[in-house]
Structure formats: structure tokens, C-alpha cells
N, C-alpha and C positions, 0 to 999 in steps of 0.2 A: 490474447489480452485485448480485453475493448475499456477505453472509457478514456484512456490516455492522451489522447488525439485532441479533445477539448483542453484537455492539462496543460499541454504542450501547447497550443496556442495560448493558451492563458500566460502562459510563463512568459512566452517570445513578447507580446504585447506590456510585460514589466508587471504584471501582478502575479502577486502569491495569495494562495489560500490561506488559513489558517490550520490546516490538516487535512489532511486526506483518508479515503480509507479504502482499504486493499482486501475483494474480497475473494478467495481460493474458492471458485464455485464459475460455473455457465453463465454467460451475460444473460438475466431473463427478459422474456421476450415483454412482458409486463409494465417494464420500469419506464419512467420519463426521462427525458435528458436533461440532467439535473443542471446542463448551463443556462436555462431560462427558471428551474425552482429554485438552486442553492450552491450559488457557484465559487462562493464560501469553502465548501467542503466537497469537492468532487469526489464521486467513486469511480475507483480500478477494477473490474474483472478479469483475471488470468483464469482463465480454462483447467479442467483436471488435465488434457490433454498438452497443454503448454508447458514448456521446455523453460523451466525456470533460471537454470545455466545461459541461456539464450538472449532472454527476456533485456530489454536495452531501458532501464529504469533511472536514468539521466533524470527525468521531470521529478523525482524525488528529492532532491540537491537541497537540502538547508530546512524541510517539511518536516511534520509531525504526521507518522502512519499511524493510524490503526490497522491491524490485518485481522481478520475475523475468517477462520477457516478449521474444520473438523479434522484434518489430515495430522497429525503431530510434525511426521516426517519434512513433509512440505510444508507447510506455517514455521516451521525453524529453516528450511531452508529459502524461502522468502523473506525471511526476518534476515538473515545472512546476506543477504544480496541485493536489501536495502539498503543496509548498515555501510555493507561495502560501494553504495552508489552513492555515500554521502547523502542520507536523510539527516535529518538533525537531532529526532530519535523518532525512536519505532515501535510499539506498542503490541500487546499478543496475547492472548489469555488461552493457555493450554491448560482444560480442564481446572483443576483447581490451581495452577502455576501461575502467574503474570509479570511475565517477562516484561521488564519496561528499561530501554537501553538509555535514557535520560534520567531516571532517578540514581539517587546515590546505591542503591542497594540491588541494581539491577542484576540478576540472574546472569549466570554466562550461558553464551548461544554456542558454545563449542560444543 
């Protein structure tokens, strides 16, 4: 998982974002470090290779996720382990589904 490590500081320092977004894919080598573009809205990278039972997702506490990811399997099982890290809600669009654990009409992740 990379991107977290700026989050966590941000937290410790007493600011929150307004959302974050989680995304099931390789940190690319491409991207900027969005604490100097938009630190507003920081992105999470969790690895295909990362252990999502593992994953220590604390910086999530009281936040609004997006998670953007092709896996079904894994996108519900990171939606589960937000939820249970105490996000505030969590967001997910599987294929034509969108799970959204803050509206009234949210889908179950069981």
C-alpha cells in the first residue's frame, strides 16, 4: 500500500480531507505526490499483491472512500475493511452495482 504515509501525517497534524480514494491497482510510477496538487483529496494504492486482512487502514476513521478497482472479489473485500476501520462511508461501483454504505438504500457487503 503506498499513498498512506502523507494521510497519516495529515491526520496526526489535526486535518481531514474531505474524501479519499482507494485505488486496487500498482502505485504508478507516473503520478505526482498529490500533497503539493490536492491534499484535499489524497489517493491510497494497495498493491494486487497486498494482503488486505493485513492492511492497517486506521487513517480512514470518520472519511468518505472512494475505492475504484476491477477485482469484484477484492473491491468488496476492501469495502469490508474500511467499513470495519471505521470510515464514515465508503463508496464502490462494481460494474453496473454501487454500493454506497452512507445512503439510505446502500447495498449489503455481506
Amino acid at each position: 500500500m503506498k499513498g498512506h504515509e502523507n494521510l497519516i501525517k495529515m491526520r496526526l497534524a489535526g486535518n481531514k480531507p474531505s474524501a479519499i480514494w482507494v485505488y486496487l491497482r500498482s502505485y504508478p510510477n507516473w503520478i505526482f505526490n498529490w500533497e503539493f496538487a490536492s491534499p484535499d483529496k489524497p489517493e491510497i494504492f494497495i498493491d494486487p499483491q497486498d494482503n488486505i486482512r493485513l492492511l492497517d487502514l486506521r487513517f480512514a476513521v470518520g472519511l468518505t472512500v472512494h475505492i475504484i478497482g476491477n477485482d469484484e472479489v477484492r473491491t468488496r473485500a476492501v469495502l469490508s475493511a474500511l467499513v470495519a476501520a471505521n470510515a464514515k462511508r465508503v463508496i464502490a461501483v462494481l460494474g453496473d452495482e454501487v454500493i454506497d454504505t452512507g445512503a439510505s438504500h446502500a447495498h449489503s457487503i455481506a
